[in-house]
N, C-alpha and C positions, 0 to 999 in steps of 0.2 A: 504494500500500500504506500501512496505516497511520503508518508511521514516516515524520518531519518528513524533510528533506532538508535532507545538510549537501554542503559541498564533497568534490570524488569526484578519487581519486588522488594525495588528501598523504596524508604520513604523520600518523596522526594523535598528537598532543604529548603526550598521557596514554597513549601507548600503547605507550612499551619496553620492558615486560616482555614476555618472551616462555614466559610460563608455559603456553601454549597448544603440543601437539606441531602441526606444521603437516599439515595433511591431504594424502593421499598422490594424487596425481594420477593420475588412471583414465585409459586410455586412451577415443579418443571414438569415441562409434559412428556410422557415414555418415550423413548425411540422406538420408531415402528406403531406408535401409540394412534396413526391414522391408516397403516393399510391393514386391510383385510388379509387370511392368510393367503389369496391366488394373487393378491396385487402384484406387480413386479418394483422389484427394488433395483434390477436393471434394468437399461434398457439393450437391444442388439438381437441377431436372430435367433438366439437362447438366454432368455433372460431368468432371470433366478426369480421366483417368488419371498414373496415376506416369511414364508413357513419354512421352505430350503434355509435361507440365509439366518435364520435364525437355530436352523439347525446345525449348520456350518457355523455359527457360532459356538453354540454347544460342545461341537466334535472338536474343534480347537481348543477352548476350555479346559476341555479334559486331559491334555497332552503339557497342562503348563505344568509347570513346578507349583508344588504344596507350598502358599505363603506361612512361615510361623508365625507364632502370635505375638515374637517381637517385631515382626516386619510388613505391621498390618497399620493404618494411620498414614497413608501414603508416602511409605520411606524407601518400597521395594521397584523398580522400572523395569520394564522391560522396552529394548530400543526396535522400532518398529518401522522395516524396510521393505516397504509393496509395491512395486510398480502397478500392478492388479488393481481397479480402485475399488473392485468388490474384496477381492482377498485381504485390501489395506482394513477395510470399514470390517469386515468378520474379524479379524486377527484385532482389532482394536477394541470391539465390544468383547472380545473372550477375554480379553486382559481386563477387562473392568469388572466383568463376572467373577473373576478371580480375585479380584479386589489388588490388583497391580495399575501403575501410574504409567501409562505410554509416552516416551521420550520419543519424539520424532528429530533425526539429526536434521541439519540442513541442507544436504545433500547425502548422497550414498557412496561417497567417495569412500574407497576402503579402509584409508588412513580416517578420515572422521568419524567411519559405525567402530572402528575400533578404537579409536581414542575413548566414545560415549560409553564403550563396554567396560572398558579397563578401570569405570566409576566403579567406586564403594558400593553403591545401589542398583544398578545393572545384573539382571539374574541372567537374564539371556537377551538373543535378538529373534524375534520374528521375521522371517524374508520371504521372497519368492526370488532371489536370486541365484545363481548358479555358482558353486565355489565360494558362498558363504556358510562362516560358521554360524552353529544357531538351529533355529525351528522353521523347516521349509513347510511351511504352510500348504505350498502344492498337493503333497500328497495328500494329505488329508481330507481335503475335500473334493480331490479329481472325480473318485468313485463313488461319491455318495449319491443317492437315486431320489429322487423329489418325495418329499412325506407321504403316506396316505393314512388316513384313520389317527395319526396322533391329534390331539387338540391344539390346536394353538392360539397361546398367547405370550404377548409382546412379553420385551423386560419388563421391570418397574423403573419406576420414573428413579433417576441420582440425586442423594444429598445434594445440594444446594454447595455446602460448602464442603462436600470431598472435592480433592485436589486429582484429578483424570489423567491431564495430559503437562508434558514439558516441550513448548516449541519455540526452536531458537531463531533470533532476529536473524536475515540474512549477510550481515557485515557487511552491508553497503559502504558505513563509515567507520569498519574494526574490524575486530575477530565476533564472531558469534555469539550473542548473550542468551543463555538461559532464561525464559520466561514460563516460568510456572501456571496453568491456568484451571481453573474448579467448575464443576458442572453448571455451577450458578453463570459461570462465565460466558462458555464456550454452548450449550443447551439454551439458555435464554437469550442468547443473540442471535442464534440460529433462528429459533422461535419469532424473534423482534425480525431479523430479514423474511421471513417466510411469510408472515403478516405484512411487511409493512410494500413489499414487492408480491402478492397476491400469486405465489408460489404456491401449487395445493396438488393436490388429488389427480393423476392424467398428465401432469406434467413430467416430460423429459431433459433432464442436463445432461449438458457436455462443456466438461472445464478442459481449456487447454493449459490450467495451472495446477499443479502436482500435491498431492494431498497434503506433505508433510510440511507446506505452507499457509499459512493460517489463513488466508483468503482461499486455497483450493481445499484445505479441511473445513471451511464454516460453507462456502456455496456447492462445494463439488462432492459432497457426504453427508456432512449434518443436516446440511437445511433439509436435502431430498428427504432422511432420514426419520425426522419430527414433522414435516407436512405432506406424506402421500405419498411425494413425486418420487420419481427412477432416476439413474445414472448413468454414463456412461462407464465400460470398465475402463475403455483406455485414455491416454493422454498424448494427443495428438498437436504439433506444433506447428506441419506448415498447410501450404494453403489447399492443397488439392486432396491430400489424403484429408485433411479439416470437411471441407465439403462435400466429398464422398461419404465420410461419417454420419455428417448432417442430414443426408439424404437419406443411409438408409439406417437413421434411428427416426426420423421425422421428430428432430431437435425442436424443444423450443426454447429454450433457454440456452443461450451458450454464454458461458465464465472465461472472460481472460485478460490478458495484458495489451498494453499499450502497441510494443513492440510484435505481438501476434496479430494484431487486428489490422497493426501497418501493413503488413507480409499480403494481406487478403486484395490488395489491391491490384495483383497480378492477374484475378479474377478476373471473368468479363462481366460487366451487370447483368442480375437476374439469374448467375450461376449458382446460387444461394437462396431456399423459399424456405417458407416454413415459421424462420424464428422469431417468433413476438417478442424476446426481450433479449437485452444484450449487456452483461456488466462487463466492464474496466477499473482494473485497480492496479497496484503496484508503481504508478507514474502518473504524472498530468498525460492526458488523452489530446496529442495535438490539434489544434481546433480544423486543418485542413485532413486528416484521418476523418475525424469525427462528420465533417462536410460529404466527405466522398465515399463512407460507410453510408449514407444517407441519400445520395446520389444512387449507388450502384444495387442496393438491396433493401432500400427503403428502412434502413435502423434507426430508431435512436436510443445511442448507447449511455447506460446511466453508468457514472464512472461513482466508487464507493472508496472515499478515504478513511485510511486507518493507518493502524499499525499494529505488528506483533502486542506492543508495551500495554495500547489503549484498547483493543479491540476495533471494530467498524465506529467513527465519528456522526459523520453525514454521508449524502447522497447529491448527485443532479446530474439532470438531462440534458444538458446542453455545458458544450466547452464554453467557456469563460463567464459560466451563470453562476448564482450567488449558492452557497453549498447551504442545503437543509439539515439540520443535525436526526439523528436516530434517536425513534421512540425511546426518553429517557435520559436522553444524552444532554451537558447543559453546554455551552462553547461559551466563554467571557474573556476579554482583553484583558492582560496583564501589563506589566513594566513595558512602555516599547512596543504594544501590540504583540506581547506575546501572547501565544496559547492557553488559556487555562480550562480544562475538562474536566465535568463530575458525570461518569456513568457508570452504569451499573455493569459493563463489562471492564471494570478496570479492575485489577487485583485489590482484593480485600485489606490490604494489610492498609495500603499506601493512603497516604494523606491526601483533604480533598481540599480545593483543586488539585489536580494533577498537574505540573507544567512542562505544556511539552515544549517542543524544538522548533516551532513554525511561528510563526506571525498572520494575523487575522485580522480582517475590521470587520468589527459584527455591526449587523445592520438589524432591522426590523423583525419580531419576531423569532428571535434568537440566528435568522439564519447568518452567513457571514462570506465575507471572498478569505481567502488564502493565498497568503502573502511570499510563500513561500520559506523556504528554512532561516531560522535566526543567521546561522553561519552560511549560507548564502547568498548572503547579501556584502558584500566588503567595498575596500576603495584599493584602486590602482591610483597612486598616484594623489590626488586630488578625486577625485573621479568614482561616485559607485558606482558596482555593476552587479548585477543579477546573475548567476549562475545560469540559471533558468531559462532569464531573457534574451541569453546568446545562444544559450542552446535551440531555443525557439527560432532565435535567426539565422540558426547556420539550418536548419530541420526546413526553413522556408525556400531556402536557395533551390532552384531547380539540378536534378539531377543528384542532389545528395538524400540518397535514402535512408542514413541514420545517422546518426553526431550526438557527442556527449563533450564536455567540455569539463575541464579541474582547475581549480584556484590553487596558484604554490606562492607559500611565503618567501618573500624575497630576502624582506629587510628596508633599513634602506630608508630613503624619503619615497621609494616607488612602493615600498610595504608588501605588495601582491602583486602578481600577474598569472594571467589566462594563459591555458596550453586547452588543445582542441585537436580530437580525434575523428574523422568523417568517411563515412563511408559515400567515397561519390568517382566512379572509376573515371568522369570523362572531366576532373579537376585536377587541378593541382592547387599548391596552399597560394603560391598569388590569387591565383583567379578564385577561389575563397574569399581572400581577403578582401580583394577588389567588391567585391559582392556584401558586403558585411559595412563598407566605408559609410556608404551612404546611410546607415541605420545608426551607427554607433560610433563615439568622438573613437580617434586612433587611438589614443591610450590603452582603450580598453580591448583592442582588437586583438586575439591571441597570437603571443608572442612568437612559439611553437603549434605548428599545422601537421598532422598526420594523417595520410591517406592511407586507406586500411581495405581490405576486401571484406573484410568484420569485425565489430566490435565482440569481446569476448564477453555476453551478455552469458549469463544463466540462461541454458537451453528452457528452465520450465516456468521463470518468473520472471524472464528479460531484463531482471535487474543489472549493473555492471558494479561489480566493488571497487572502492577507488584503489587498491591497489594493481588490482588488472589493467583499470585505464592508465594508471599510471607507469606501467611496464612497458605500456608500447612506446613508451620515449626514450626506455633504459637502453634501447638497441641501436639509436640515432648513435 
């Protein structure tokens, strides 16, 4: 989600007032608590029913490790690595059955599910991977034959304030931060987007953003999970296997990123029917994306900001509209037009407001624009600049299909300067720059230009951390 990532589960030190009332705690509704047993919880040409999948939960279950009864009170994990998004969503309610905390790493890179194991709390890992160690989930449920004559019903609804799952920020701006989250959390947000985007019963998703990301865990599993709807198992990233998916789940909801829904534009209009709704999150959603999404297939994408830290903030339909906050959610200006947030998807412990890392001007009705990140905003020079708003400009020039742009400290009486990575094969960094003059005083114009064939985004949440962007100049 657009918001930087800060550390998850202090208290945060600008944050003692408690001028915020604290939001009242809902009770939570069962997983699976709206389908019937034949409903399908997937979707594709063999979709699993509520009754299967909950049987596949079961048969998972019973293969964990015995929790002891000093490792009950959410202290034991198990790290949980599924390409599968059905096999993820079963392998995750068997751990809960079990009464174990699901760590999701931030990616499945080998050295990171083994760093997570080699924790004090870590009993095992859950996979569907080939040449990991752990609990291959595959087999388990390859054989199993759809219920008849058992009765079925769903779970029971989760404490409020047991602690479920651990997922970590994606080190946009560091290493990875643990963020702990409780069924009151991650359950009644789900719930809150399922109502408040009219998600229910008959509806089909397909996220092109990966579970163990807390926007493709709240839209691309939970929500389906607590309102009715199905899913898709896989996760599909570019444009033509995307639309072939589309077609033959007859999608209507599709979850993704900024960066995924640019890709789609290789399409010809009208090669896309079907999907009545479309979220964006992870980035601002370019307002010419957003134009041409709208142009070719008749979208309009509601883009949803959050973050690991806060959960889902607000919502809106239109690029450069004013954001509406989420049932419950309060947004108020602090020092400077900082952030300050009281929702009920924030971790229990932390002090309310919350304050976060962005800048806002709230307007009427609590809604507000976003100003973009505190620390991205600096001076070169004399001179501010926006992170943001270069990146915007260099994302406008024709011919360049992706750009991201990094502020390095200089020093100095110049303080800062811009370096700028572009993927646009028929430029070079003059004719870049030349294109940039008329928008922006030279100062600010990035010092260092790199033409790339790709940005080393994260295949599943197009995010770029800055030390990746910043490698590409290590070779200059």
């Amino acid at each position: 989600m657009p918001m930087r990532r800060r550390a998850c589960g202090h208290v945060a030190r600008r944050a003692r007032l408690l001028w915020f009332a604290r939001p009242v705690t809902h009770s939570l509704p069962a997983l699976l608590g709206r389908h019937q047993a034949h409903d399908p919880v997937t979707t594709g040409p063999e979709p699993r029913s509520a009754a299967r999948f909950w049987a596949d939960v079961r048969a998972i279950a019973a293969h964990l490790p015995e929790l002891g009864r000093g490792d009950r009170g959410g202290r034991s994990e198990l790290v949980l690595v599924c390409h599968d998004r059905y096999l993820f969503a079963a392998s995750m309610l068997a751990a809960w059955e079990r009464g174990y905390v699901v760590a999701l790493p931030p990616n499945a890179q080998p050295a990171m599910v083994t760093a997570l194991r080699k924790s004090g709390t870590v009993q095992t890992v859950l996979h569907d991977v080939d040449d990991m160690a752990g609990l291959d989930v595959r087999a388990i449920v390859a054989s199993r034959p759809e219920p008849n004559g058992e009765v079925y019903a769903p779970p029971a609804p989760l404490a409020s304030d047991r602690r479920i799952v651990v997922v970590y920020t994606s080190g946009t701006t560091g290493a990875p931060t643990a963020c702990p989250k409780t069924a009151g959390q991650l359950v009644g947000e789900a719930r809150t987007l399922a109502r408040t985007f009219a998600i229910g019963r008959g509806d089909r998703v397909l996220a092109t953003v990966p579970p163990h990301h807390i926007y493709g865990l709240l839209f691309g599993v939970l929500v389906p999970l607590v309102s009715g709807a199905s899913f898709a198992r896989e996760t599909v990233l570019h444009a033509e296997p995307l639309a072939e998916l589309i077609a033959r789940d007859q999608t209507r909801v599709l979850v993704s990123v900024p960066a995924h829904l640019r890709a789609l534009r290789v399409l010809e209009p009208g090669r896309i029917e079907g999907v009545a709704r479309v979220f964006s999150s992870g980035a601002p959603l370019p307002a010419d994306t957003s134009e041409d999404l709208r142009e070719r297939f008749g979208w309009s994408v509601t883009e949803v900001l959050g973050s690991s830290e806060t959960g889902g903030i607000a919502w809106r339909d239109r690029a450069g509209a004013p954001w509406t906050p989420l049932e419950g959610v309060k947004v108020r200006e602090g020092e400077g037009g900082r952030m300050l947030i009281d929702s009920p998807f924030l971790d229990p412990g932390v002090s309310r407001p919350y304050v976060g890392g962005d800048r806002v001007a709230v307007l009427d009705e609590g809604r507000f624009h976003h100003l973009g990140r505190v620390d991205g905003v600096l001076k070169v020079g004399s001179t501010r600049v926006s992170i943001a708003e270069l990146e915007a400009r260099l994302l406008a020039i024709p011919g360049v299909s992706d750009a991201a742009a990094l502020a390095i400290e200089v020093g100095g009486a110049r303080g800062w300067e811009s370096w700028a990575a572009v993927v646009a094969p028929d430029h070079t960094a003059q004719t870049i720059r030349a294109a940039l003059l008329p928008w922006l005083d030279p100062v600010v114009i990035p010092r260092r230009i790199r033409i790339v064939d790709a940005l080393p985004r994260d295949p599943g949440t197009g995010k770029l951390r800055r030390e990746s962007l910043r490698a590409l100049f290590q070779s200059e």
